[in-house]
C-alpha positions as CSV (number, residue, x, y, z in Angstrom):
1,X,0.0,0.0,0.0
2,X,2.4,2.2,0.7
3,X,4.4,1.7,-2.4
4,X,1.3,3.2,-4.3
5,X,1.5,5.7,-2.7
6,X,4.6,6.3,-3.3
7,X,4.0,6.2,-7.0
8,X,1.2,7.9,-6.9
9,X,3.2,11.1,-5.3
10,X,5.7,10.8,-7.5
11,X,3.5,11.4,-10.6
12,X,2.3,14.4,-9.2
13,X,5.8,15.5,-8.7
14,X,6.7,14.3,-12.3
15,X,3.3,15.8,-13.7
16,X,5.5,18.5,-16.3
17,X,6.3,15.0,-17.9
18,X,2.4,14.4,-18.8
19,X,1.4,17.8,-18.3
20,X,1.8,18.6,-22.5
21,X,-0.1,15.4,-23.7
22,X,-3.2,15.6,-25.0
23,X,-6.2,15.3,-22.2
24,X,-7.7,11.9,-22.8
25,X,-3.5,10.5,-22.7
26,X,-2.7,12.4,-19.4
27,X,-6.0,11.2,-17.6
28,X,-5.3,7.5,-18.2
29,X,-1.8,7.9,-16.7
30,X,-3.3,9.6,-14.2
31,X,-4.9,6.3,-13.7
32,X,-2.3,4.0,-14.2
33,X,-0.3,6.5,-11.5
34,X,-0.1,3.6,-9.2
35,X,2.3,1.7,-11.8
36,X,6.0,1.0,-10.8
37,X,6.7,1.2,-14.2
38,X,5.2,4.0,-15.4
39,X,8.2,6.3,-13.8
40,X,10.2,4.5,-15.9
41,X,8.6,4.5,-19.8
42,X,8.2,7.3,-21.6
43,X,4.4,8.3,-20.2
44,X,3.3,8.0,-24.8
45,X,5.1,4.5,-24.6
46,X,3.4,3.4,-21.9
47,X,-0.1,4.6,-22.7
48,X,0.8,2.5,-25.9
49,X,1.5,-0.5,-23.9
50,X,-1.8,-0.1,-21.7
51,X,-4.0,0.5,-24.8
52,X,-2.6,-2.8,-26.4
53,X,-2.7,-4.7,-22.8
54,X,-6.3,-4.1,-23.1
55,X,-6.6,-5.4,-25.8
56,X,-4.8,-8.3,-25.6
57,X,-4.9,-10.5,-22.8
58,X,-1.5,-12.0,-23.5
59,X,0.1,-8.7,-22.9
60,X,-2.5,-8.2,-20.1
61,X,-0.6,-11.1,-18.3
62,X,3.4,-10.0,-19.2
63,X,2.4,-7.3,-17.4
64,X,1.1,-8.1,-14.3
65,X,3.8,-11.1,-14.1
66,X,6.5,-8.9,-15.2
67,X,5.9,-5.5,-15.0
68,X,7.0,-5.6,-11.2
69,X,10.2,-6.9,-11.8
70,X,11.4,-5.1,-15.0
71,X,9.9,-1.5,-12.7
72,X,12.4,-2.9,-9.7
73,X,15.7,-4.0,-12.1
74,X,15.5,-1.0,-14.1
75,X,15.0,1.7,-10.2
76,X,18.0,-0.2,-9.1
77,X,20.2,0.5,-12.4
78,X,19.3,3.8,-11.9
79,X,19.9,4.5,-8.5
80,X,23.3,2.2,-8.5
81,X,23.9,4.7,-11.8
82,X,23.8,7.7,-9.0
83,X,25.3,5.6,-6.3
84,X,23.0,5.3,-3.9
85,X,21.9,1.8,-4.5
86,X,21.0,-0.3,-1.1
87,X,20.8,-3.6,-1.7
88,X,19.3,-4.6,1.4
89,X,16.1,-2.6,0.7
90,X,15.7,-5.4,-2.3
């Protein structure tokens, strides 16, 4: 629970990165703000993704199965990038 949060204040911090798409794009992220990975995709890449995942319930499937994972390898890189990774909080 508290990871959602987590995200979900982070895409109001990050909301100049949606704030030029058009309307009916931004409001979807907005719901998808809960998303590990959506901090991580560029926001018209993943909108792409969702609208396909919708569609397909193969891709509906990779994501929930992997979408957690790929959102946790791809923070670490970046934080280990900066040098402040912390293993222990994996």
């Amino acid at each position: 629970m508290q990871s959602a949060a987590r995200y979900s204040a982070q895409w109001y911090e990050d909301l100049p990165r949606y704030i030029d798409l058009p309307p009916h794009r931004m409001f979807a992220l907005l719901g998808q703000r809960h998303s590990p990975l959506l901090p991580h995709v560029p926001p018209q890449l993943y909108y792409g993704m969702e609208k396909a995942a919708g569609r397909l319930e193969a891709l509906r499937r990779l994501k929930r199965r992997r979408g957690p994972r790929i959102a946790r390898s791809v923070h670490a890189r970046s934080l280990s990038a900066r040098g402040r990774a912390d293993p222990a909080r994996w």
